[in-house]
C-alpha positions as CSV (number, residue, x, y, z in Angstrom):
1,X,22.7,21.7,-31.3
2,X,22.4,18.4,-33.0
3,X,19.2,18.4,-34.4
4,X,19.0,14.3,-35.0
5,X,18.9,13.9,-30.9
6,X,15.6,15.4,-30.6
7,X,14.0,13.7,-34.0
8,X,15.6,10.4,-33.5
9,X,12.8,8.5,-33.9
10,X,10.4,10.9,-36.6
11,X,9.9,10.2,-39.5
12,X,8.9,13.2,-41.4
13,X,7.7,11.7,-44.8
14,X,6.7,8.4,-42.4
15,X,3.1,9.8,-40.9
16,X,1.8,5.8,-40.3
17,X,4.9,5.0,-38.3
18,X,4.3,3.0,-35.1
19,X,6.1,4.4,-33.5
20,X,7.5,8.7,-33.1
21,X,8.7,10.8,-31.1
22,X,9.8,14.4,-31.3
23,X,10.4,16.5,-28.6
24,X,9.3,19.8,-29.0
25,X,5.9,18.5,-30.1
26,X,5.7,16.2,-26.8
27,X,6.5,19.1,-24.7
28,X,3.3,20.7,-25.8
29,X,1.5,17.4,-26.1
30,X,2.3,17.5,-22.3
31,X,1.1,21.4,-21.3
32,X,-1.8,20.7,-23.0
33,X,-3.0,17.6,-21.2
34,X,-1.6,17.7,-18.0
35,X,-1.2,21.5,-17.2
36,X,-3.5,23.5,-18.9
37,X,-6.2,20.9,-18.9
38,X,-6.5,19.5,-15.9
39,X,-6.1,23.4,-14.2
40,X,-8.8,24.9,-16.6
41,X,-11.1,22.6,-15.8
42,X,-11.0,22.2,-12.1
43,X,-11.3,26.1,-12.3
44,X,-14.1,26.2,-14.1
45,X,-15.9,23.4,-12.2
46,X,-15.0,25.4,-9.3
47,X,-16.4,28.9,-10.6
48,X,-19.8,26.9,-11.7
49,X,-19.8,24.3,-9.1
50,X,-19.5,21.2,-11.4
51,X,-19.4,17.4,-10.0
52,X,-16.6,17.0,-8.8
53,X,-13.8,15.1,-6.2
54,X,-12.3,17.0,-3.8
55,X,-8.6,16.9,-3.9
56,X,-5.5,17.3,-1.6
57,X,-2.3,18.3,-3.0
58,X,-1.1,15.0,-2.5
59,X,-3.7,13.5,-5.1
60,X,-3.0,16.4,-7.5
61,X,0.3,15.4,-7.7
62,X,-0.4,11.8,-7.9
63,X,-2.6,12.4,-10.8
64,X,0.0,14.4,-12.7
65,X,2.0,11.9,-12.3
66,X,0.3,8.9,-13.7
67,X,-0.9,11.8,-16.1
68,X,2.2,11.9,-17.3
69,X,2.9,8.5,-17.6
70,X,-0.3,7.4,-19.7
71,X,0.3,10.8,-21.8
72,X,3.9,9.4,-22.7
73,X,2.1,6.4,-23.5
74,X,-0.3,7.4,-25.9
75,X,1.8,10.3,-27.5
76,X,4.9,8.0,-28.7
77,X,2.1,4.6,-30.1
78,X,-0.7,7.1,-31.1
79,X,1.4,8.7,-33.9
80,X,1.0,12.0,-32.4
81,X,4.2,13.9,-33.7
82,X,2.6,13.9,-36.5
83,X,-1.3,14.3,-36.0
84,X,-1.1,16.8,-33.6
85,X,-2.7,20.4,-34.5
86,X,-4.8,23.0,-34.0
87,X,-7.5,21.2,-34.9
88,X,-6.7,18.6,-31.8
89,X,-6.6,21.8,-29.3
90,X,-10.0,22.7,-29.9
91,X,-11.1,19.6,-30.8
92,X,-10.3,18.5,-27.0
93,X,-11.7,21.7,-24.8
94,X,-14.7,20.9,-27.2
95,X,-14.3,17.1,-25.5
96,X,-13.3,18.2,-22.1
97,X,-16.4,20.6,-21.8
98,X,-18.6,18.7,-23.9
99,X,-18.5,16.4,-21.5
100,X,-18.4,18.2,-18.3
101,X,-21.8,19.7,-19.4
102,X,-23.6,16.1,-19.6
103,X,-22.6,15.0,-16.4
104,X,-24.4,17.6,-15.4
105,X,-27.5,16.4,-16.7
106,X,-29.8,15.1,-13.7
107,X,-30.4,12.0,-15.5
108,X,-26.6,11.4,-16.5
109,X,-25.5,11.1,-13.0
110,X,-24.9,7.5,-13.5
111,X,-21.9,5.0,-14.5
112,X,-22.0,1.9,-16.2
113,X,-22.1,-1.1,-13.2
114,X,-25.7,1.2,-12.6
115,X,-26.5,0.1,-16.5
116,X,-30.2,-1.8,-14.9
117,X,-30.9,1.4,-13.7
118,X,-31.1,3.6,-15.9
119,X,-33.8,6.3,-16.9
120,X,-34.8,6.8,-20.3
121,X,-32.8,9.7,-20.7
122,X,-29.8,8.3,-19.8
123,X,-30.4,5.2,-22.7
124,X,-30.8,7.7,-25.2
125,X,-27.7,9.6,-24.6
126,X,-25.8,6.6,-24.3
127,X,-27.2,4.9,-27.4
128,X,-26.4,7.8,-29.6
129,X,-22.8,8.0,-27.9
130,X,-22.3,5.0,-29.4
131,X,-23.6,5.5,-32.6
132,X,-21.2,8.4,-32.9
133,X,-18.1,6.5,-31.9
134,X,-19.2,3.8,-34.3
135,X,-19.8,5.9,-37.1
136,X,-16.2,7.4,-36.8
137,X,-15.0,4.1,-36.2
138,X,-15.7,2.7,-39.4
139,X,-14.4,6.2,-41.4
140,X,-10.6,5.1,-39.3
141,X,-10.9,1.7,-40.4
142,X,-11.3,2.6,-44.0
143,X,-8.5,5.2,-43.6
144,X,-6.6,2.3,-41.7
145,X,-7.0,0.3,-45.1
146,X,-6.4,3.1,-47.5
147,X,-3.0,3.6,-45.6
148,X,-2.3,-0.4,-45.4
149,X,-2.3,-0.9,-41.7
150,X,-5.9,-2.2,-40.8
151,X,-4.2,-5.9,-40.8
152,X,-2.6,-6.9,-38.7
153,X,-1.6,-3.9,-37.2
154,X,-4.8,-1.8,-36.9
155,X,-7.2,-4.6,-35.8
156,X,-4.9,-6.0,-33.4
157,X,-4.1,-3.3,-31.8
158,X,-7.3,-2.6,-31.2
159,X,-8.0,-6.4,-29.5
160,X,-4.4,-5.9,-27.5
161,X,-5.7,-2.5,-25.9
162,X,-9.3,-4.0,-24.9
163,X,-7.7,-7.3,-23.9
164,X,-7.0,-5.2,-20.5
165,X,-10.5,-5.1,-20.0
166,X,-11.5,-8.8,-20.9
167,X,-8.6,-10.3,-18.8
168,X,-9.0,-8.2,-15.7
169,X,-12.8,-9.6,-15.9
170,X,-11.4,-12.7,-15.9
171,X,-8.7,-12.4,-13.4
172,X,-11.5,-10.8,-10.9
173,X,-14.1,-13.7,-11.6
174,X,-11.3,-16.3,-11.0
175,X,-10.1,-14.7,-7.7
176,X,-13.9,-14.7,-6.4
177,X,-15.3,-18.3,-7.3
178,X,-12.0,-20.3,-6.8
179,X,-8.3,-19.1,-5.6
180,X,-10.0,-16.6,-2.5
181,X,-12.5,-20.2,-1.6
182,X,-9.2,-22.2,-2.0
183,X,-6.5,-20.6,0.0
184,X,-9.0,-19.8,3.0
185,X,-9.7,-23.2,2.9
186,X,-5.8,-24.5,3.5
187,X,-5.5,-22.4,6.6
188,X,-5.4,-23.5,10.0
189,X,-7.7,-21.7,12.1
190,X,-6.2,-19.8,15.0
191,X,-8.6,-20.2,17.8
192,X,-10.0,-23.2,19.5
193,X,-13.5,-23.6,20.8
194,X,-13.9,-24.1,24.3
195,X,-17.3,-25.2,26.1
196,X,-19.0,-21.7,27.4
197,X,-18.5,-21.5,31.3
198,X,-15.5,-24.0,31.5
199,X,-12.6,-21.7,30.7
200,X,-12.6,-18.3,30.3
201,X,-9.6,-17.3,28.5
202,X,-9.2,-18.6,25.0
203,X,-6.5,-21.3,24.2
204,X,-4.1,-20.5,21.2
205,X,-2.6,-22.9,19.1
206,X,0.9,-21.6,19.1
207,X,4.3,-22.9,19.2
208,X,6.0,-19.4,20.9
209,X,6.5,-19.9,25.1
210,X,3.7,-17.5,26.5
211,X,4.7,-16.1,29.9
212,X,2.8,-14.5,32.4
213,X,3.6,-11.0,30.7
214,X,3.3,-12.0,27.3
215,X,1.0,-9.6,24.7
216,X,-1.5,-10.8,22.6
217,X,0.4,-13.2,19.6
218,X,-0.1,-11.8,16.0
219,X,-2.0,-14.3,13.8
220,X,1.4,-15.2,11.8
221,X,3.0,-17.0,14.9
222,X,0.2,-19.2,16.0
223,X,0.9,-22.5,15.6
224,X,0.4,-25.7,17.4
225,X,0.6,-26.8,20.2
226,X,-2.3,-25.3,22.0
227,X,-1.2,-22.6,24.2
228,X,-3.3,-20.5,26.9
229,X,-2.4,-16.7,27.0
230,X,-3.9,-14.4,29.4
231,X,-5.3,-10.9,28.5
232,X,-2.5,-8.6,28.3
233,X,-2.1,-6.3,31.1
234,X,-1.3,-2.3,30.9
235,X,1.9,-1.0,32.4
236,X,1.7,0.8,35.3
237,X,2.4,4.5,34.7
238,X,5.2,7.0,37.0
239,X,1.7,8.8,38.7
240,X,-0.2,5.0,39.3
241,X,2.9,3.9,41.5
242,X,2.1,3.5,45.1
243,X,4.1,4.7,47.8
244,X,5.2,0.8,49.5
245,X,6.3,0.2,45.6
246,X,8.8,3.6,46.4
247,X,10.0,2.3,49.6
248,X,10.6,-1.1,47.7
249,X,13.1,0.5,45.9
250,X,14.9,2.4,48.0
251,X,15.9,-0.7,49.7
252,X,16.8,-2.5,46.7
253,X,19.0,0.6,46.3
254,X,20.8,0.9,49.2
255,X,21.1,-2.6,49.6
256,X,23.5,-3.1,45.9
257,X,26.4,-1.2,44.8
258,X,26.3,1.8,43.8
259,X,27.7,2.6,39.6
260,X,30.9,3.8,40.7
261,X,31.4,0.7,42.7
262,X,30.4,-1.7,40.3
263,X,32.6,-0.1,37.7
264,X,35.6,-0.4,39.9
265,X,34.9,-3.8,39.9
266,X,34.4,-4.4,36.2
267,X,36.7,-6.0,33.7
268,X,37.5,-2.3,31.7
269,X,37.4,-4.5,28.1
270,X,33.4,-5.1,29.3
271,X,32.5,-1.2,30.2
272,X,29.4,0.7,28.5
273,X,31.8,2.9,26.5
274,X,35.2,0.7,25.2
275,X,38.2,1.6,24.5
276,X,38.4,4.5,27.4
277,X,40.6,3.8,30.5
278,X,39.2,3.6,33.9
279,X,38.6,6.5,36.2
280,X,41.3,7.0,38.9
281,X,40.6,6.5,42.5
282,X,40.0,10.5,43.3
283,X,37.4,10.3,40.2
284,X,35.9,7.2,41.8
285,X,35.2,8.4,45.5
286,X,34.1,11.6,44.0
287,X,31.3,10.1,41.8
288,X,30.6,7.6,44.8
289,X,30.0,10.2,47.3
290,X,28.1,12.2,44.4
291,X,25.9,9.3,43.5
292,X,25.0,8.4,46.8
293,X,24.2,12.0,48.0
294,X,21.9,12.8,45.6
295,X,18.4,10.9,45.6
296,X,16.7,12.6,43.1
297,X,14.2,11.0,41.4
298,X,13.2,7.5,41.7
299,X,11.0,5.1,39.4
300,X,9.4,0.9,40.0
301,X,11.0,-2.0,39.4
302,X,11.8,-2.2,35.7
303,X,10.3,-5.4,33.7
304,X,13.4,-7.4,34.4
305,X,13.4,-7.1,38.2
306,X,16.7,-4.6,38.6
307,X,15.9,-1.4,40.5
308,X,16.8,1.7,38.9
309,X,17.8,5.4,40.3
310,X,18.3,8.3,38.0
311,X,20.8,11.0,39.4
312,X,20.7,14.5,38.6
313,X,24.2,15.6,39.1
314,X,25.0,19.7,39.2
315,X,26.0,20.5,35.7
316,X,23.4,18.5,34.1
317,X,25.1,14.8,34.2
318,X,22.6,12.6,34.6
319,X,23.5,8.7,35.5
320,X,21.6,5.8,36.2
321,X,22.0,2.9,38.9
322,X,21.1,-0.1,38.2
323,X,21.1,-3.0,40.3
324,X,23.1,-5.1,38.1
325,X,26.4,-5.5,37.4
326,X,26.4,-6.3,33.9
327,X,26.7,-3.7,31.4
328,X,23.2,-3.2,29.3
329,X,25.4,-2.8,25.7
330,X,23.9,-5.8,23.3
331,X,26.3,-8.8,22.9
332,X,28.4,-9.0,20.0
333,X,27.6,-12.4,18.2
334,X,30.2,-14.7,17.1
335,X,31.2,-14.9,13.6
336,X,29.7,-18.4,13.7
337,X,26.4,-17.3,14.4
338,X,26.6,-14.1,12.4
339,X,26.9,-17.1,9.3
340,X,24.7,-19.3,10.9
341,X,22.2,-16.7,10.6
342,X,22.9,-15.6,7.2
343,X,22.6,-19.4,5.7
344,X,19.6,-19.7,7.4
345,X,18.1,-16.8,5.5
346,X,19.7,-18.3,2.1
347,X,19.2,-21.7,2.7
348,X,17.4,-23.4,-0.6
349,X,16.1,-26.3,1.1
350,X,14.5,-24.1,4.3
351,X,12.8,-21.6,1.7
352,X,11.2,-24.1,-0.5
353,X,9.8,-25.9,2.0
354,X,9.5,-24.5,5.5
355,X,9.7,-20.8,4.7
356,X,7.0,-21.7,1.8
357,X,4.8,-23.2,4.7
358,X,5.0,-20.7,7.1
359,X,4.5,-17.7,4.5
360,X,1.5,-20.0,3.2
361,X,0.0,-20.0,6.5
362,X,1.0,-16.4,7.7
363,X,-0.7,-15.0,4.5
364,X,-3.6,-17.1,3.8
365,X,-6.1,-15.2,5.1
366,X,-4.8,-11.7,5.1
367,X,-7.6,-9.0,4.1
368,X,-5.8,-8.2,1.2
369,X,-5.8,-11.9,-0.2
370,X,-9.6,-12.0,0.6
371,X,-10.8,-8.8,-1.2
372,X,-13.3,-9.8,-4.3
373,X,-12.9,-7.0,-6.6
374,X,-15.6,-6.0,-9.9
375,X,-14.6,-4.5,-13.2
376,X,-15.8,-1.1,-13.2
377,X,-14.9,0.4,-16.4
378,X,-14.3,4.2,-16.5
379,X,-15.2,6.8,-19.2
380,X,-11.4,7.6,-19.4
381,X,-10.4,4.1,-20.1
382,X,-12.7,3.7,-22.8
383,X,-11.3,6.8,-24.6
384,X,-8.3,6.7,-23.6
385,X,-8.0,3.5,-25.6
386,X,-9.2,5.2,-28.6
387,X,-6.9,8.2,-28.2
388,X,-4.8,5.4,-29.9
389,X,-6.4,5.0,-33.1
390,X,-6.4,8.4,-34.0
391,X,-3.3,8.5,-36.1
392,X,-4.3,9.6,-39.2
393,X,-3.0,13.2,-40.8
394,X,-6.6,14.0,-41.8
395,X,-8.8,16.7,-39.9
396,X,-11.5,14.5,-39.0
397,X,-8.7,12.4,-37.5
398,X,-7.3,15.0,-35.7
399,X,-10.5,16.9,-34.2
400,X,-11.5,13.0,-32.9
401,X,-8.0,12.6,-31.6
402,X,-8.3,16.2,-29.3
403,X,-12.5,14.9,-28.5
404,X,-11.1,11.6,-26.9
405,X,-8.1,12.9,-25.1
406,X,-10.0,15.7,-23.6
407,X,-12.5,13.2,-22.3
408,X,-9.7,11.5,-21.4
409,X,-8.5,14.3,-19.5
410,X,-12.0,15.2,-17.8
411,X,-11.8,11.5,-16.0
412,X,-8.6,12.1,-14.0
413,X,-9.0,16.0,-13.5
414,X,-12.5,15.9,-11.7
415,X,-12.3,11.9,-10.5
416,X,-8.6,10.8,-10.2
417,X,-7.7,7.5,-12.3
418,X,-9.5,5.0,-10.7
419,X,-8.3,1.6,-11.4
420,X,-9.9,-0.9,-13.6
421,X,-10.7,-3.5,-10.8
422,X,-12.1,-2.1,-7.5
423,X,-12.9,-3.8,-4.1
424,X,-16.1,-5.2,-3.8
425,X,-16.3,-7.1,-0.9
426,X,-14.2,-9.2,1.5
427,X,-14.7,-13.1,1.5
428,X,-16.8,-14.0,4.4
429,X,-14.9,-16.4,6.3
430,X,-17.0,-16.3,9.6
431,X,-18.9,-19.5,8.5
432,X,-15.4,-21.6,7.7
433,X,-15.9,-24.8,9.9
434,X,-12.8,-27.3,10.6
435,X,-11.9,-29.9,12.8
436,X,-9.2,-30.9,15.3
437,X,-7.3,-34.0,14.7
438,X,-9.5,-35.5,17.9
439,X,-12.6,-34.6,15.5
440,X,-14.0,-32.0,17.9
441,X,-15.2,-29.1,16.3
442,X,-13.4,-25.9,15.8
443,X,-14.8,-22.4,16.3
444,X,-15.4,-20.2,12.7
445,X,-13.6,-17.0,13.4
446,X,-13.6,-13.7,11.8
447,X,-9.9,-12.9,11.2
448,X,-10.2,-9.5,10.9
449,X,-11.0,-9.0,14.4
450,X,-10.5,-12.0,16.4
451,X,-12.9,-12.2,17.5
452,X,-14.4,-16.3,18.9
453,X,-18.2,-17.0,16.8
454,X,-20.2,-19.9,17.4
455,X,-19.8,-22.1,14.7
């Protein structure tokens, strides 16, 4: 075995290194905070019925696995192949307990967007908290200049792993006051107003043909002109038909040819299965007199107007007879259009400006692209961020390194790892007013639903 594949990148006499990485010792970096921690503690909540989520297998194995992606993380830029000890095993069930036991607390029941809140009790613990992290803060910044890192490395660092939390303030305060406003304003609304008693059914600007049978349009394809679609009506089911609808049929039936018959007449290059010759004439009378002996089972007139008889032949064929002729196999495009198509997909032109348009318009007011969200930050973010700044080979260093990780660790094993930014409302649009190019007014509408408000 070649030992320099598994220490490629440690250093042994380098402890300030960036970055290292050694196996063995990430291997049991990787037990400790995703196996045993995780399953220790959701015993032990469970045996003294701590605060807790409840969880699915599904989310268990979703949380290993961004477990194991933020332990990766940390382990390879917070110097841990060489930091890591005894001292950071009990340092973090000290952490991971530690903690559990002051969430029990009645008054630490809280989170930080609850800050106005709080009760006396819940300031105090929080103040010293800080105190505590400050206090060790400054003793790593001294160690950071005694080793020669603290600038630039050390106090960048440390603004490059908060600048998460600054920018995603940022990014959520710009959605909300002025791209969410902007893009709802560019869109065209979808329904007209119409004067109350005039005309029941609402018009739809739409530039798809509507027939008589046509569904409800999804919000994507309505367009001008203004179209009027009915309500969509439910399909009749086998048990709803009614006997004169039966009878219909029947004569339909008896009226066209029957399979065999139309096959006979069919070109053979144009038959439902290719490349097979055509029956003889012995095979043909046969299935004739078969098909039109046996009336099994009969069902309505199908959407396209051809009447349809299932026959249950002995020996469990089962064929259908249609009144048309023409086979039901999909026809083969031409190579033309096949290309045709396939520019029209590629084509620059098209995609920067009508595709762009119609995307715009299809996607401006999804719920998705109207969601405000607020920074909510997490216990495990904040100490997962100073998981890594623990990188010293000193046993202060190291019991701080196993406190923040097992912290760390509490957050995803009783909570999950909730994101930074989380949904806090969706952008009213119900009071969005336009006009028509005629200057009438135009309904506000609640796109969610579709349902037509007053504006």
């Amino acid at each position: 075995m070649v030992k320099g594949f598994t220490e490629s990148c440690f250093v042994r006499d380098s402890p300030d290194a960036l970055v290292s990485f050694d196996s063995v010792r990430f291997i049991e970096f990787l037990v400790l905070v995703v196996v045993v921690g995780p399953i220790t503690y959701r015993w032990v909540a469970w045996l003294y019925n701590w605060e807790r989520d409840a969880k699915s297998w599904v989310d268990h194995f979703h949380d290993t696995a961004e477990g194991i992606g933020y332990s990766f993380v940390v382990f390879v830029l917070g110097n841990y192949a060489h930091t890591m000890s005894w001292w950071t095993v009990l340092g973090y069930f000290i952490g991971l307990f530690g903690w559990s036991l002051l969430g029990e607390l009645s008054f630490m029941k809280v989170s930080l967007p609850t800050w106005r809140t709080w009760s006396m009790g819940a300031w105090i613990v929080h103040l010293l908290a800080v105190a505590i992290v400050v206090t060790l803060g400054v003793f790593h910044c001294l160690w950071a200049f005694q080793h020669q890192i603290f600038w630039p490395w050390y106090l960048w660092g440390l603004v490059v792993a908060t600048s998460f939390i600054w920018v995603g303030a940022s990014v959520s305060i710009c959605e909300r006051r002025y791209l969410i406003p902007r893009r709802v304003e560019k869109c065209n609304p979808i329904f007209r107003a119409q004067p109350i008693g005039l005309n029941s059914q609402p018009t739809v600007r739409s530039a798809v043909s509507v027939s008589s049978s046509s569904a409800w349009l999804p919000p994507h394809l309505l367009q001008d002109p203004v179209v009027a679609v009915p309500p969509p009506a439910a399909a009749p089911s086998v048990m709803d038909v009614t006997p004169p609808e039966w009878a219909n049929n029947v004569a339909a039936l008896q009226s066209e040819l029957s399979l065999a018959e139309a096959n006979q007449q069919l070109d053979p290059k144009l038959r439902n299965a290719p490349n097979v010759d055509p029956p003889d004439s012995e095979e043909l009378s046969s299935d004739s007199s078969t098909a039109s002996g046996s009336m099994a089972r009969l069902r309505p007139v199908s959407s396209n107007g051809e009447s349809q008889l299932t026959d249950h032949r002995p020996g469990g064929a089962t064929s259908s007879l249609s009144s048309s002729a023409a086979p039901h196999r999909p026809r083969r495009q031409s190579p033309q259009t096949a290309l045709a198509r396939l520019w029209s997909a590629i084509d620059p032109l098209r995609n920067l400006t009508e595709r762009r348009r119609e995307d715009k318009a299809r996607f401006s007011l999804e719920p998705s692209l109207r969601q405000t969200y607020c920074v909510h930050l997490h216990h495990w973010q904040i100490f997962y961020i100073l998981a890594f700044f623990t990188r010293f080979p000193t046993t202060v260093s190291q019991i701080c390194a196993g406190l923040v990780l097992g912290i760390f660790t509490h957050g995803g094993a009783a909570y999950g790892f909730d994101s930074l930014l989380e949904i806090d409302t969706v952008y009213d649009v119900s009071q969005m007013t336009e006009y028509a190019p005629d200057g009438s007014n135009i309904t506000a509408v609640d796109y969610t639903y579709g349902d037509i408000q007053a504006a």
